[in-house]
C-alpha positions, 0 to 999 in steps of 0.5 A, a space after each residue: 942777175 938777181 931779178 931773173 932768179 928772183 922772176 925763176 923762184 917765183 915761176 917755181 913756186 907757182 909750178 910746185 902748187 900746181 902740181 900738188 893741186 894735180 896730185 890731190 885731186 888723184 885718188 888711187 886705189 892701190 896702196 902703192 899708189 898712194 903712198 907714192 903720190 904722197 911722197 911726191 907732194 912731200 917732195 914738193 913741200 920740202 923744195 917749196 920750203 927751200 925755194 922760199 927760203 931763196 926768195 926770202 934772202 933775195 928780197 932782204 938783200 942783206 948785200 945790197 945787190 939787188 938795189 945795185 941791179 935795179 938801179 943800173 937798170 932804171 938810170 942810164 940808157 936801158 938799152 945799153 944794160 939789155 944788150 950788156 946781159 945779152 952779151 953776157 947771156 952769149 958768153 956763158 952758153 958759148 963756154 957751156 954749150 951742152 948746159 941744159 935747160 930746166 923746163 918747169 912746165 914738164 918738171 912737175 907735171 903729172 906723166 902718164 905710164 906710157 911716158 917713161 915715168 917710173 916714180 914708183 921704183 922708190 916706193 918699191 925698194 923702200 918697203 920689204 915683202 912682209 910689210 906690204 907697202 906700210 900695211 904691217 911691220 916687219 919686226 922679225 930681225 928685232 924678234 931675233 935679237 929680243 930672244 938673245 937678250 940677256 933674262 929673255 934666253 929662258 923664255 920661248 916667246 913666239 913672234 906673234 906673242 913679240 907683237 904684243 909685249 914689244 913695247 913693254 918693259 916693266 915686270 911680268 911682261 918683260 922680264 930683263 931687270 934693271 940692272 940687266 937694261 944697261 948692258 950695251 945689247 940691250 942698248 942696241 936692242 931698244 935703240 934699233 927698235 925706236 929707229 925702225 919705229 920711227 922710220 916707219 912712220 916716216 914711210 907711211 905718213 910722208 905728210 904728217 908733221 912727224 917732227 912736232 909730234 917727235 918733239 912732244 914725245 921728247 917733252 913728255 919724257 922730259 917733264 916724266 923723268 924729272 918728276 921720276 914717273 917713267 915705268 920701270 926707272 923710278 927711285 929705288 928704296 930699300 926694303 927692310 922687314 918679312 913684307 915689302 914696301 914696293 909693290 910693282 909687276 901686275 899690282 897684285 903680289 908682293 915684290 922684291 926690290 933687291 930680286 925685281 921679282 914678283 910673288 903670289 904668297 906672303 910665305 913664299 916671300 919670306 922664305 925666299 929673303 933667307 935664300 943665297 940668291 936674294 941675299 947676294 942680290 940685296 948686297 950687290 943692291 945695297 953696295 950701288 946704292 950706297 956708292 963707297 966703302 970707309 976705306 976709300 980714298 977721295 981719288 976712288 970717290 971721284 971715280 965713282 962718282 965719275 961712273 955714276 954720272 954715266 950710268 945715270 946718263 945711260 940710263 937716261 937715253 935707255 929709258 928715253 927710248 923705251 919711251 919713244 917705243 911706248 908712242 910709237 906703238 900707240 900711234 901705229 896701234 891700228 897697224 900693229 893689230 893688222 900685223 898680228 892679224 897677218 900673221 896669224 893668217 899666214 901661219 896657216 898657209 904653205 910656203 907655196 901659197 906665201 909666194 904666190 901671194 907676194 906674186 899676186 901682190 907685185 902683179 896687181 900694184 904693177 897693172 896700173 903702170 902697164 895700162 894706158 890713161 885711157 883704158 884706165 879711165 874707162 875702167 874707173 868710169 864703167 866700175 864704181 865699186 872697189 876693188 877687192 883684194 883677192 890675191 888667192 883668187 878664193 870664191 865670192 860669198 853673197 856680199 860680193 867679199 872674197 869667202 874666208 881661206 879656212 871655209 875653201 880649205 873646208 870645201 876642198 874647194 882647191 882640189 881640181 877635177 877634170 872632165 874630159 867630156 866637157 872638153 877636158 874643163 877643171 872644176 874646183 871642189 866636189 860640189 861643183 863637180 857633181 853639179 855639173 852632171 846634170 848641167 848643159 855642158 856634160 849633157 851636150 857633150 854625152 850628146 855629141 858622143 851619140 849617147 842619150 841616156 844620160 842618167 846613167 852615165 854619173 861619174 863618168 868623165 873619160 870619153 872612152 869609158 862612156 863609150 864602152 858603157 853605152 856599146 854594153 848597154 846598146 848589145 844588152 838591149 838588143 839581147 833582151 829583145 831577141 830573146 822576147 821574140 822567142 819565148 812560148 806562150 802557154 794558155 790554162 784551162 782557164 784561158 790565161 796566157 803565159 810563159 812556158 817557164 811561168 806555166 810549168 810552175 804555176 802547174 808543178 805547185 798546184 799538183 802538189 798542193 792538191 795531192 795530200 797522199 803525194 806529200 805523205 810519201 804514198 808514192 814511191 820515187 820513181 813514180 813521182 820522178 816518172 811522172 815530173 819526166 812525163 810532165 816536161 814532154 807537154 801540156 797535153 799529156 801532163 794535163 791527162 796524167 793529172 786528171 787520170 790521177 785524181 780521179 783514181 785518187 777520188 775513188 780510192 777515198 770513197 771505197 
């Protein structure tokens, strides 16, 4: 039955089209959304591809088949043909009873969360933690295995610098010599690099025809090996004289072919030719190079030559994928700066805050499946903007963007202060929490514990302290007014009223300073005792004493 499967291919096409168009007019927000969407189109295209391709077959009818089917059925009795696929149509579900049946209508139509469609479990377990769905690429095992290259054992070279100089091979950034690059770890190094580069690509850029891109790589390399222009394998020459003849590295010193190491100094350079190491390394050199000795026979130059020829090939591929790694960084170099960006931000975080924001991550990319269509239609109606991403819930500056973590670690915006007043509510920072003093909440409360005075009560955020302070502050008051109501009030000769205790002062310290003779000691001290004794008994006597006494005094003076 060629032309029911030539009418089913022709439904499926036009099925798969209808579910690209539905999915492209999608514009999820979460990356994770995306990148899911993306690869069920991929899926689609792929099957188109296929499905074409089985179309094509049917219509070329290389067999002769499908001319065998339409003439049986336009010759003859149609009904005799209709009724002889019936039957057949009968014998096949009678032997297969339990066959199901494709429905195309539901096969690629868009399902809502609430329908039991879980097309994003893929998308989870193809991306690790670090990588954050394609945002940043994960490198810390290829980091490992950089340090444990032969030549790169000495040198401490953290991750964030790894990031940068990873698809550099050439002197002063790399620092393995080319004898050193066609040991079989460095082989598996750079080949296991190209693959999880080019496998990245993949994950991330599902649409993308990555195959013509891939093979303009392979062609590019190839026009570059043949003309011997691929950095780090270009032809060697031997260098004879104090200076040398091929300067590589950064281009600015002097550098030694036989020692692939670069010199600042034309003296240090022609010392070091004397040395033992260079000399060895130049005899190594100079025996590679030259392949065979006089004394070998025509076997031993076969084999060397044999050896050569799979050296050269190795070198190839090795070089080939150190290539492939130069293209791969420069078109993901947008992702590469994010990644080092990334890592600079969570060196500084704890490894508390690292998994509360992997949880804030798993947490926002799972809310879209756990809400209905519905709800989330009248979220994307109602809210235009963009979503921000905050995973560690930091405060909002003006511009309505998340405030930068060193500026909330500054702030102490993550230390937490409890108030009980304002029924035990936290307040993030130190700023927040002497603002609120002053705010309706804190005032409300103090009201509600019978307090009313509240510019007294700062600080104060224990229920029971304030209202200890309040019942002090209630008997104070109730102390200084009962002692007013008994205070003695004392009038002068001039008839200003006063204190008792203000008024003996005021009178002790103008008798003494109206009394020269006292303050020159023509008293004695039992005289003046008497009479500070006599004038403690009232203002009556006291105010007689002092005149009786000035007048004596007066009289005195003018005898």
């Amino acid at each position: 039955m060629l032309l029911e499967d030539q009418r089913f291919l022709h439904e499926d096409l036009e099925r798969l089209e209808q579910g690209i168009s539905d999915r492209t007019l999608e514009d999820p927000r979460h990356i994770r959304d995306r990148l899911n969407r993306d690869h069920q189109i991929s899926g689609f295209l792929t099957r188109i591809q296929q499905q074409s391709k089985r179309l094509l077959d049917i219509y070329h009818d290389t067999e002769g088949l499908r001319t065998k089917e339409i003439q049986s059925i336009s010759t003859g009795d149609p009904f005799d043909e209709f009724y002889k696929q019936l039957n057949d149509i009968k014998d096949f579900h009678r032997r297969y009873p339990n066959e199901p049946v494709e429905n195309l209508e539901r096969a690629y139509k868009r399902k809502a969360p609430g329908e039991g469609e879980s097309a994003t479990a893929e998308i989870d377990h193809m991306f690790t933690g670090e990588e954050a769905y394609g945002r940043f690429l994960d490198l810390t095992r290829l980091h490992e295995d950089y340090l444990n290259l032969p030549g790169v054992q000495s040198r401490r070279v953290t991750y964030l610098q790894y990031l940068s100089i990873f698809d550099h091979f050439t002197p002063p950034h790399c620092p393995i010599k080319r004898s050193e690059k066609t040991t079989d770890q460095y082989f598996n190094y750079v080949g296991s690099l190209a693959e999880y580069l080019e496998g990245f690509l993949r994950r991330t850029r599902p649409l993308d025809d990555l195959d013509k891109l891939f093979a303009s790589f392979d062609q590019e390399f190839e026009k570059a090996w043949e003309a011997k222009d691929v950095p780090g394998w270009s032809t060697e020459t031997q260098s004879v004289g104090p200076t040398a003849p091929i300067t590589e590295g950064t281009g600015e010193g002097i550098w030694c072919a036989d020692c692939e190491k670069e010199f600042k100094n034309d003296n240090v350079y022609r010392n070091h030719l004397t040395g033992k190491k260079h000399i060895k390394a130049a005899e190594s050199r100079k025996a590679n190079v030259n392949g065979t000795t006089n004394g070998e026979t025509g076997r031993s130059v076969n084999k060397s030559s044999a050896s050569s020829t799979a050296k050269n090939l190795k070198e190839r591929a090795i070089a080939e994928r150190e290539w492939r790694i130069r293209k791969f960084a420069s078109t993901m170099e947008t992702v590469r700066s994010d990644t080092r960006v990334n890592v600079e931000r969570r060196q500084g975080m704890t490894e508390r805050e690292r998994q509360q924001e992997l949880d804030a991550l798993f947490a926002e990319s799972a809310e879209p499946s756990l809400r209905p269509s519905g709800a989330a239609d009248d979220e994307s109606d109602s809210d235009d903007d963009e979503k921000i991403y905050n995973p560690l819930k930091l405060p909002l500056a003006w511009d309505g963007k998340p405030i930068p973590y060193w500026l909330y670690k500054l702030h102490g915006l993550g230390v937490e202060f409890n108030c009980e007043i304002c029924g035990n509510f936290v307040y993030m920072g130190r700023r927040a929490f002497d603002k609120h003093f002053n705010e309706a909440r804190h005032i409300y409360g103090l009201k509600c514990l019978g307090i009313t005075n509240t510019t007294l009560f700062r600080e104060i955020t224990n229920i029971e302290d304030a209202l200890k302070l309040w019942d002090k502050i209630a008997r104070d008051k109730k102390k200084e007014k009962t002692g007013g109501e008994n205070i003695v009030q004392m009038e002068d000769a001039e008839g200003n009223v006063m204190p008792e205790k203000v008024y003996y002062e005021y009178v002790h310290s103008l008798f003494l300073a109206s009394d020269p003779l006292l303050n020159i000691g023509t008293q004695s001290a039992k005289a003046r005792t008497t009479m500070i004794v006599t004038l403690s008994a009232g203002v009556s006597t006291m105010a007689q004493i002092i005149i009786r006494r000035l007048q004596d005094r007066r009289r005195r003076l003018w005898m």
